[in-house]
N, C-alpha and C positions, 0 to 999 in steps of 0.2 A: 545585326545584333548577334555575339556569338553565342555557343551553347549554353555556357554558363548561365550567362547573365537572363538569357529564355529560361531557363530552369526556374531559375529565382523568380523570376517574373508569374511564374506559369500557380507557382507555389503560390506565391503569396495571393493570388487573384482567386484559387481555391480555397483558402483560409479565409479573405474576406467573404468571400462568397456564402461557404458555409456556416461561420460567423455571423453576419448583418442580415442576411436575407434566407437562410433555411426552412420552412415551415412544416409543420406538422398536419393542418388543417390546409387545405385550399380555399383563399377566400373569392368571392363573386367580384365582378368589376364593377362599379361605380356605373349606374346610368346616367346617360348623356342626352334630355331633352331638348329638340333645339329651340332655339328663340327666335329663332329667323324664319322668315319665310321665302323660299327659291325664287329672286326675278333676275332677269335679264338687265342690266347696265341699262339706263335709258341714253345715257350720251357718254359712253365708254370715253377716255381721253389716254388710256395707257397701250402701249403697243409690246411691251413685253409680259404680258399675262393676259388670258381673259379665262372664262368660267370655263367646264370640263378639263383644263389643265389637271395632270394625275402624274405624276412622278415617284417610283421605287425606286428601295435602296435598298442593297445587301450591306449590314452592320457587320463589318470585322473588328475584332479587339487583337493588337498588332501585326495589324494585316493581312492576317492570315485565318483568324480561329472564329469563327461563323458563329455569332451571336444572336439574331435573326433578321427581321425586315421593318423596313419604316416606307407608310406611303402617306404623298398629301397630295389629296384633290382641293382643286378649286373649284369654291361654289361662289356664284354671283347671285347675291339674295338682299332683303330689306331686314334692318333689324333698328325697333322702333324709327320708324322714319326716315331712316338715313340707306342710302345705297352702299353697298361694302361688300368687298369680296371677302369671302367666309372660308381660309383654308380649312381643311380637316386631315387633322394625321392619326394615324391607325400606325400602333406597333405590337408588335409581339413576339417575343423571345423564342426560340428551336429547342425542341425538346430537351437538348441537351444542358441547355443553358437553364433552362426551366425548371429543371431538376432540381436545380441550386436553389434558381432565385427566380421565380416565378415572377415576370414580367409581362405586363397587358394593358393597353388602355388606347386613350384617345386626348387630341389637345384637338383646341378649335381656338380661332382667333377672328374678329371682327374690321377688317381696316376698311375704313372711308374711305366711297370712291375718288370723290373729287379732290378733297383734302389731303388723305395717304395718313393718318393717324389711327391709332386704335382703341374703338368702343368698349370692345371687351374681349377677353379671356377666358379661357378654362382649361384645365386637366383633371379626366375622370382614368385614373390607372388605379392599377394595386404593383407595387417592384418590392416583392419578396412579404417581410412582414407590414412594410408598409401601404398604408392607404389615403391616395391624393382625389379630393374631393372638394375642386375647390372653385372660385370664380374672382374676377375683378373687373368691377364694372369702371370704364373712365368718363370724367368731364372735363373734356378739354377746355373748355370756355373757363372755367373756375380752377384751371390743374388741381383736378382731384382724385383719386381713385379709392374705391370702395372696393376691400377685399373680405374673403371669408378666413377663417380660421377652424373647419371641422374638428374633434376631436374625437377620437374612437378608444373603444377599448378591446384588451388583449385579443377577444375573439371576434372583430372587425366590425361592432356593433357602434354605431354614431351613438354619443354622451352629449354632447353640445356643440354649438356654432355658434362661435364670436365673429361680430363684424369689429373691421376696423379701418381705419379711412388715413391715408397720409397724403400730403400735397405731392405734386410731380413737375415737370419740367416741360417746356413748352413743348407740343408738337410731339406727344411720346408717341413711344413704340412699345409693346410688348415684344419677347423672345422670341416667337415665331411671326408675326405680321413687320419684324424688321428686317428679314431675307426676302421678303419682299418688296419691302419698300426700297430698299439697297439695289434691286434690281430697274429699279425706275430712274435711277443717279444716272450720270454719266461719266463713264469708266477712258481713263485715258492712264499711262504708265505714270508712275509718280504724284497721282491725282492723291489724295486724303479725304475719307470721307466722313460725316461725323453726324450723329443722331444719338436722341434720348432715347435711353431704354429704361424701363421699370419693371421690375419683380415683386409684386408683394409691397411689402414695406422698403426696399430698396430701391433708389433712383441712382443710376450710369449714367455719364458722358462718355461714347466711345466712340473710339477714331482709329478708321480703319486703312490704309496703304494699299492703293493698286499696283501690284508690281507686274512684271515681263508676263505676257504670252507663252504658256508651253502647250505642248501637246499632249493629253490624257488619253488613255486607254483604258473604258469601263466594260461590265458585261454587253452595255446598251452602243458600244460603237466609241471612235475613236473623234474626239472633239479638240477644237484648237479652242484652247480658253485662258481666260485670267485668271493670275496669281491675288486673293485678296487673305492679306493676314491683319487682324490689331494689332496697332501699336502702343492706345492703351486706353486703359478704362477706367476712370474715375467715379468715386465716389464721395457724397459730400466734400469736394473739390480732394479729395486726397484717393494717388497712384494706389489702385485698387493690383492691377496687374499688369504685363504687358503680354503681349503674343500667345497666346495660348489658345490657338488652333491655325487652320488655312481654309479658306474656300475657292475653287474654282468653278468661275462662272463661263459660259461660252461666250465667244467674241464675236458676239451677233447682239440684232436687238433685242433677242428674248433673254438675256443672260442667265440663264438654266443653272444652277448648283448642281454638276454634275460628281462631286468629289468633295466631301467635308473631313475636316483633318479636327477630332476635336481632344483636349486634353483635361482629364479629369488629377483629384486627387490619388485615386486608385488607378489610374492606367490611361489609356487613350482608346478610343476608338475610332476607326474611320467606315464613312459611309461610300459606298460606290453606287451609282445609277444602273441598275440594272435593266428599268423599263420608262419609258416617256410614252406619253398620249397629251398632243396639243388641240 
């Protein structure tokens, strides 16, 4: 990237910044009680994950400019009846980035152990003037999902909660329990990989491409891992997007996300692994 075009870059993500997300008041983070209760797998059947998996990440925004840290542990717990590994990610922004756009919270996802689908979702954050407070519970058996809709005012006080419910696609995923479940695939060069996702009121078809073997270098050590990019992702059967990010996963059985390449409207960001505990 030459100077220029960093300048430009560097400007505008300042302007958005203080623009969308500047706040006067600091608001509290959303509580996060959990639903689940801690057990051990009774008959584990997956060999690239089990519970105390803990993974950090140093957040750079163009690779270079420290944005802060993102960690997800896995817990293996029961949630209404069912066995499910229960990620939990923890982020929060560097004071400098905070400054701006005060960034904090927690996502938690439910995926069946046997199965590999997921029961439910959440995100309790606040990023800048906003406040996410939300859940979606799924029925696979009826593809259903029942989501919330919080609504707050100016000074981050809840006004109402609308439920709202849309059908889904067989066998979904949620946003975070589908990096996991992508881990339990089998990765070969030119393989395509493909799974339902849903957000809210959105349902995706997306299809992912394993490509070449390279070598990474993160703060956590140097891994020889796979190239996985989308190639594309539909909605209500029409070209939503194509390509817009990368993951590398290690070229072992645990395949680790050691490097996420992701691309937003505003900019990209990438994640580096700076710490693993399996």
């Amino acid at each position: 990237m030459n100077k220029k075009r960093l300048f430009s870059t560097l400007i505008l993500m300042v302007g958005v910044l203080i623009g969308g997300c500047a706040k006067r008041e600091p608001i509290p983070i959303p509580k996060a009680p959990e639903v689940g209760i801690e057990r051990a797998i009774s008959k584990p059947k997956i060999t690239a994950f089990k519970g105390g998996e803990k993974l950090t990440f140093a957040v750079k925004a163009l690779r270079i400019i420290p944005i802060g840290t993102i960690s997800i542990e896995l817990r293996e717990m029961v949630y209404q009846g069912y066995e499910v590994y229960a990620p939990l990610v923890k982020f929060k922004a560097n004071k400098l980035f905070s400054f701006f756009c005060p960034a904090e919270g927690v996502v938690k996802s439910y995926l069946d152990a046997p199965r590999l689908y997921t029961h439910r979702f959440e995100e309790h954050s606040v990023m800048g003037r906003h406040i996410y407070d939300r859940h979606t519970n799924y029925n696979q058996k009826n593809r259903l999902a029942q989501f919330t809709l919080p609504n707050y005012d100016k000074e981050g006080r809840l006004v109402k909660t609308e439920i709202k419910k849309v059908r889904t696609l067989p066998n979904t995923q949620d946003i975070l329990s589908s990096l996991y479940y992508i881990r339990t695939l089998e990765f070969r060069e030119g393989k395509i990989l493909s799974l339902n996702v849903n957000e809210r009121r959105n349902n995706y078809q997306v299809k992912l491409k394993v490509l070449e073997k390279e070598r990474i270098k993160t703060p956590a050590g140097s891994f020889l891992a796979w190239r996985v990019e989308p190639i594309s992702i539909y909605k209500r059967d029409e070209l939503q997007r194509k390509g817009e990010g990368i993951i590398y996963f290690t070229a072992d059985e645990k395949k680790l996300p050691v490097k996420m390449m992701v691309r937003t409207n505003v900019g990209s960001a990438t994640l580096y692994l700076i710490d693993v505990k399996l």
